[in-house]
N, C-alpha and C positions, 0 to 999 in steps of 0.2 A: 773686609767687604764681602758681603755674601756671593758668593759663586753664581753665576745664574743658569738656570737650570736646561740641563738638555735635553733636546727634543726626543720625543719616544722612541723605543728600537721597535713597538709596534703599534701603529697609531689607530689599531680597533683594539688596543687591550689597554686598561687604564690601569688595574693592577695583576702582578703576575706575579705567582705564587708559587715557589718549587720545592718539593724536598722537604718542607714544613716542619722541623720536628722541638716540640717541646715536653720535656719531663717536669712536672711541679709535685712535691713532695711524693716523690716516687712515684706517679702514674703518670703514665704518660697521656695528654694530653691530645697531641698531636703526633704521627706516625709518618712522616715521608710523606705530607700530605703537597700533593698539586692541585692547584684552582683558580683562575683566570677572571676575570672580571671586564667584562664589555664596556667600553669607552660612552658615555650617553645611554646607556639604558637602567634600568631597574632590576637588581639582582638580588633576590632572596636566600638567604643563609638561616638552614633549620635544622633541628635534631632535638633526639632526647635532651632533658636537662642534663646538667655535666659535659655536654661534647665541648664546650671551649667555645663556645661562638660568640662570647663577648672578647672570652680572650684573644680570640682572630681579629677583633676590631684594636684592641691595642696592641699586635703585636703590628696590623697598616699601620698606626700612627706613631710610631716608635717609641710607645708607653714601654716594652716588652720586649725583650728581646729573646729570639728563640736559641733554641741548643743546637741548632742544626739548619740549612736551607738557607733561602731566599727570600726575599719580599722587594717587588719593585715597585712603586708607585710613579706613574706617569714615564718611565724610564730609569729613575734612580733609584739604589740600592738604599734601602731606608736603613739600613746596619752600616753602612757607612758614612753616612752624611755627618757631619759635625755639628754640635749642639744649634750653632746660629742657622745652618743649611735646614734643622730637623724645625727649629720655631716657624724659618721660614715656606716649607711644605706644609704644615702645619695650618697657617694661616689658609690655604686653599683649601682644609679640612672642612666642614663643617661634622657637627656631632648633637645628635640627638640624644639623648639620656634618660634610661629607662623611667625614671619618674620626673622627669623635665627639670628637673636641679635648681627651677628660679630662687634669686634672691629674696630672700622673705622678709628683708630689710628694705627692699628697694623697689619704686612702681614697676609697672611694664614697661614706661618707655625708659626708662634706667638699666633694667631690665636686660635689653637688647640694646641698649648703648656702652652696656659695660664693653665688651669686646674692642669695641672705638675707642674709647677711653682710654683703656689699658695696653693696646699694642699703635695708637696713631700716635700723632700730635693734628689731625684736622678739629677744624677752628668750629666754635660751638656750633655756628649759623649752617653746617657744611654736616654733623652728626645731627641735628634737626632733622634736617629732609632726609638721608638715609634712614632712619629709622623710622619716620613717617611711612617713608613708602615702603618698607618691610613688614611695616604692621598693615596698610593699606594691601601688600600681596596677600595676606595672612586673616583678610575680613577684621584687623581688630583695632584699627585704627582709634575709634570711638574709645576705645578699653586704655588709650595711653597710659591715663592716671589713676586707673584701680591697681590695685596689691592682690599680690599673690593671691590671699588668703578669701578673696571677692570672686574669684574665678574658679569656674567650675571647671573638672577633668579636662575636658576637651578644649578647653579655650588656655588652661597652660600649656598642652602640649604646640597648641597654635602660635603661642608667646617663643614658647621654646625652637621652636621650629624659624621663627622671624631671625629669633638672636643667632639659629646655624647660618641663613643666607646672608647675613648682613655683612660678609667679606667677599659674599658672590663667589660662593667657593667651586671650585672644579669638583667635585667629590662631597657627598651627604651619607654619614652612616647614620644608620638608625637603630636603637638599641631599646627592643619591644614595644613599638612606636604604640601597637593598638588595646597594650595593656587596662582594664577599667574605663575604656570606653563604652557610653551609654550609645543606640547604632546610630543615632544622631552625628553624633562627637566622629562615629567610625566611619561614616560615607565624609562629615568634612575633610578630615586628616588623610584619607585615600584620594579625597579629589584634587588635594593641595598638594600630595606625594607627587603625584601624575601630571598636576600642570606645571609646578616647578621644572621638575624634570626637563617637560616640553618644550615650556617657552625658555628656561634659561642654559637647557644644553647638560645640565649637571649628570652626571652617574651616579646611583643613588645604589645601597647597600644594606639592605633592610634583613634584623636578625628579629623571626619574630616565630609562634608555635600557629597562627591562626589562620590555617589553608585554607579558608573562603575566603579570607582578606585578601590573602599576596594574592589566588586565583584572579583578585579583580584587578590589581595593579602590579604587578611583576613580570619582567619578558622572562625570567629566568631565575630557576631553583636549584641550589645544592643540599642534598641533604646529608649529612656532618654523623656519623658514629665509628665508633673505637681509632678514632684518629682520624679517619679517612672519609673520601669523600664516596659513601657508599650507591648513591643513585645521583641524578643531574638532569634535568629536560624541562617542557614546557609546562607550568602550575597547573594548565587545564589536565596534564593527561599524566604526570609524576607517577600521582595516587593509584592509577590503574595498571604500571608498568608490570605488574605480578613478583616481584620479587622479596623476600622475607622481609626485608629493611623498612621498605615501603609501608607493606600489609598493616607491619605494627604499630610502624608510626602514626600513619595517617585512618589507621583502623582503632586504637588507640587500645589493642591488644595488649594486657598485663604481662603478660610474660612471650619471648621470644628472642630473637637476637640480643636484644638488649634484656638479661635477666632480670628479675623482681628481685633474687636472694643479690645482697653486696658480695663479693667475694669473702670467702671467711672460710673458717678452721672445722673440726669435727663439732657436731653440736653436742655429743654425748662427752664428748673429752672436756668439753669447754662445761659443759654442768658438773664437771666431777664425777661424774659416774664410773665406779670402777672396773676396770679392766678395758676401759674404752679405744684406750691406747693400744692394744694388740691387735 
């Protein structure tokens, strides 16, 4: 019988992050990283490509386990919870995926009924109405019985987004939610980011590069290089804090903290050129 689950030791932090450290094939990843995440609000996770920030999202859901640290979710040690304890946090998960992962075998409303299917036993008449009204939150209600392959950009990431709430989860990560959206598609997906949130209370985790997006929907940004969490503050005023981190990211400066050259060896050594080694 699963354990049920205890109440938070902070009840304005939804997940708490200490110590962070992950190595993957020798780089490390992540360095003694700490990062807190606000209970109901909207929190953005950004950096160069390579910082790990998808890997932050499995290493919350206990895809991942790290070399080092902590990770609480809602209060529990997500490194120690046992397989049934991990399905069952799990289930309060919701998860958005970078290119919305729909079944291409199966409609929309199968679509985001899979979830139902797969982890209830509610009775058909009972996964109907849930999924009606998740695609009803989601404007796509009409779209039940089209296929994937009929829907445009933005109306699967809508689909995908139905199938994350459809367990009314405490918790929405979202993994480059605003990728190939046409700005159509991008004011729907921010409007729907921000009223979910609202009206159902959820804390939402949004890992994305496109700072006029999060600027319109996020109470709160970290941004993620050489392990660490090198700046952190309000989306409006991040970009202007003055600091090198910032500058390059959000200036989109080719070289600087984060260098252009990969690390590597002598270049004249590595052509062969003689006597390069001295």
């Amino acid at each position: 019988m699963t354990q049920p689950v205890r109440p938070p030791s902070d009840d304005t932090t939804l997940v708490k992050i200490r110590g962070l450290t992950t190595v993957l094939n020798g780089k490390t990843i992540f360095n003694a990283l700490d990062l807190d995440i606000p209970r109901g609000k909207i929190t953005a996770i950004m950096g160069p490509s390579g910082t790990g920030k998808t890997t932050l999202l499995k290493h919350i859901t206990g895809q991942m386990r790290a070399d080092a640290g902590e990770i609480r979710v809602n209060g529990e040690n997500v490194a120690e919870l046992s397989r049934e304890q991990l399905y069952k946090m799990r289930e309060g998960i919701g998860y958005l995926f970078q290119n919305s992962a729909l079944l291409t075998d199966f409609d929309v409303f199968e679509n985001v009924a899979f979830p139902l299917r797969q982890h209830t036993k509610l009775p058909e008449v009972l996964i109907r109405d849930l999924v009606l009204l998740k695609l009803q939150a989601v404007g796509l209600r009409g779209a039940a019985r089209l296929t994937p392959n009929e829907l445009s950009g933005g109306m699967a990431r809508r689909v995908a987004l139905a199938r994350a709430i459809v367990f009314d989860p405490m918790l929405i990560l979202y993994d480059e939610p605003f990728v190939g959206l046409d700005p159509v598609a991008l004011n729907q997906v921010l409007k729907l980011i921000r009223t979910l949130n609202q009206t159902l209370g959820i804390t939402s985790v949004l890992v994305a590069h496109e700072l006029a997006a999060v600027q319109r929907v996020a109470d709160h940004v970290f941004l993620i290089a050489n392990g660490k969490v090198v700046a952190q503050g309000d989306p409006k005023t991040i970009a202007n804090d003055g600091s090198a981190w910032t500058r390059q990211f959000f200036g989109g400066e080719a070289d600087g903290p984060v260098p252009f050259q990969y690390p590597a060896g002598d270049l004249a050594q590595a052509l062969g050129f003689a006597g390069a080694a001295k």
